[in-house]
C-alpha positions in Angstrom: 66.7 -5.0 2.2 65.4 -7.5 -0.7 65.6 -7.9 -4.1 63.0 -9.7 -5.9 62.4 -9.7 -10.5 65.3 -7.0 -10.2 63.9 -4.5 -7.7 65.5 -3.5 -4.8 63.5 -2.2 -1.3 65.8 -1.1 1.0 63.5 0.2 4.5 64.4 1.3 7.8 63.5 -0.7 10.9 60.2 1.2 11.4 59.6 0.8 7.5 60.6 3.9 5.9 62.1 3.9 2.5 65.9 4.2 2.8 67.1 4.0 -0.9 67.0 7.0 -2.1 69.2 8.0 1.2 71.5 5.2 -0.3 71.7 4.8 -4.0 74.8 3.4 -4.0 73.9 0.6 -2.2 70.4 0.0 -4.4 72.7 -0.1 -7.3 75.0 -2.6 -5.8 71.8 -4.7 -4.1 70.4 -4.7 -7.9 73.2 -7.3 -8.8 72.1 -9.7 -6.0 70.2 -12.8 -6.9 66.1 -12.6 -6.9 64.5 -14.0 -3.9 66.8 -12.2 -1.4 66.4 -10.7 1.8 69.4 -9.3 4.0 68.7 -8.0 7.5 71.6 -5.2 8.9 71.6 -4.0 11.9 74.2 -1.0 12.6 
């Protein structure tokens, strides 16, 4: 996931957009700081 001016991209490992699986979390990321990257693995 990264944030950066406000928008949030949230991919799989093999690059496939997640957020709309998970718009809970995009609305949550969107109150991160720009310039962020966070790297989950489950």
């Amino acid at each position: 996931m990264s944030v950066e001016a406000g928008t949030v991209v949230l991919r799989s490992r093999r690059g496939t957009a997640m957020g709309p699986a998970f718009p809970e979390i995009v609305a949550a990321a969107g109150r991160l700081p720009d310039a962020i990257a966070i790297d989950c693995v489950m």
